[in-house]
C-alpha positions as CSV (number, residue, x, y, z in Angstrom):
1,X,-27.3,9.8,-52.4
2,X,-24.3,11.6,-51.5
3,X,-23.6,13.2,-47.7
4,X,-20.9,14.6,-45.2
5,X,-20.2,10.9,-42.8
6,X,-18.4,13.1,-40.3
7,X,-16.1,15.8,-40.1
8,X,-12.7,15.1,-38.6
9,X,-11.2,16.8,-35.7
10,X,-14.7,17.5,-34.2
11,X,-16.4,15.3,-31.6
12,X,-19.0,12.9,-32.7
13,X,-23.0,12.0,-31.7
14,X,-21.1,9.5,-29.9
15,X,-18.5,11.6,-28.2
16,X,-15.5,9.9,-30.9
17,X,-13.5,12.4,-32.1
18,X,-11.3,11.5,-35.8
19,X,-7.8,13.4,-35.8
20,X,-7.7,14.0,-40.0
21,X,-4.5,12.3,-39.9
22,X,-5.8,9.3,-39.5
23,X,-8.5,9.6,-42.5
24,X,-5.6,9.1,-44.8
25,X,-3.2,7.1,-42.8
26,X,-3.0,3.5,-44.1
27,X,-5.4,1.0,-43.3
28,X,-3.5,-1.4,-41.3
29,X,-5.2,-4.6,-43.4
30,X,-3.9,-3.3,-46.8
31,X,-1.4,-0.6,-46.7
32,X,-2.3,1.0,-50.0
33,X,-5.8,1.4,-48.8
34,X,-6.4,5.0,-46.9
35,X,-8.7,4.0,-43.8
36,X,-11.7,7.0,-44.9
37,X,-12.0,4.4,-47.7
38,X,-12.9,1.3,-45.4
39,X,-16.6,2.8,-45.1
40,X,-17.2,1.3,-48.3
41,X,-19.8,-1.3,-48.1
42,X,-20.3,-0.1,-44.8
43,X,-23.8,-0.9,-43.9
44,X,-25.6,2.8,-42.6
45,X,-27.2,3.2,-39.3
46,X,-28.5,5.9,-37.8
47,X,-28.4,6.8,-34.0
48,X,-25.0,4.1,-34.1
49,X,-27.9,1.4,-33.2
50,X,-25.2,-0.8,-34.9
51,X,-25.8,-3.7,-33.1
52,X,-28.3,-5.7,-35.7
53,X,-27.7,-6.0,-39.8
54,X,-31.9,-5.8,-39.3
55,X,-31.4,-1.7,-38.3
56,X,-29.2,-1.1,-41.3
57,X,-30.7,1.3,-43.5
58,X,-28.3,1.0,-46.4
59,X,-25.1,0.7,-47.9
60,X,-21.7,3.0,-48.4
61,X,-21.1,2.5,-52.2
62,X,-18.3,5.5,-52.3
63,X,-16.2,7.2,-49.6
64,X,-14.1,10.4,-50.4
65,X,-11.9,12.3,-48.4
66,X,-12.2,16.1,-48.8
67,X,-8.9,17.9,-47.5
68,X,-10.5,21.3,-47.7
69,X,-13.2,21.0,-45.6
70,X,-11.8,18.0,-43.1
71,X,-14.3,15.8,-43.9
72,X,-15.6,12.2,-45.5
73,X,-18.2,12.5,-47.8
74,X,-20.2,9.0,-48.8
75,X,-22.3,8.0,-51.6
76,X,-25.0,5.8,-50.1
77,X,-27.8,3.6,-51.0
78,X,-31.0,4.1,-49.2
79,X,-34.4,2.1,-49.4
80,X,-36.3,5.4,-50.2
81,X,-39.5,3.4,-50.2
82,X,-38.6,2.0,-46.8
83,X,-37.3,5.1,-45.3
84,X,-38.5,7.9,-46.9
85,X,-37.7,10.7,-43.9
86,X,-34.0,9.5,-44.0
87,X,-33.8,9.8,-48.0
88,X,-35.3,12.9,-47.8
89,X,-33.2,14.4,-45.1
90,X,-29.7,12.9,-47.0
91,X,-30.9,14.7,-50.1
């Protein structure tokens, strides 16, 4: 399933807010790596209850960066089965 992750330059669920410069600044662990593209194989959360591997939903598989509309978009796995109301609301 593919969704928006976050837009950039607007504040967060968590009151974060991402400049879009940094979505494409190098990662500082591998300078040819952009840091949007360190969300894969991410682990997905929802509510940033982040704190346990047990409350992961899923998986990041794909991050892109889309200049147009300031945002990351992510391919992710999702247990459908397991949580059906988040694959249904991601779709």
């Amino acid at each position: 399933m593919k969704a928006r992750a976050f837009s950039a330059d607007e504040v967060l669920a968590n009151g974060d807010i991402v400049p879009f410069s940094e979505l494409n600044r190098a990662y500082q662990g591998d300078p040819r790596t952009p840091s949007y593209m360190t969300l894969e194989g991410c682990y997905l959360y929802t509510d940033f209850m982040d704190d346990s591997i047990e409350r992961a939903k899923g998986r990041v598989v794909h991050a892109e960066i889309d200049p147009i509309d300031g945002c990351v978009w992510c391919t992710m796995f999702v247990d459908a089965s397991a949580y059906p109301q988040l694959a249904r609301g991601i779709r």
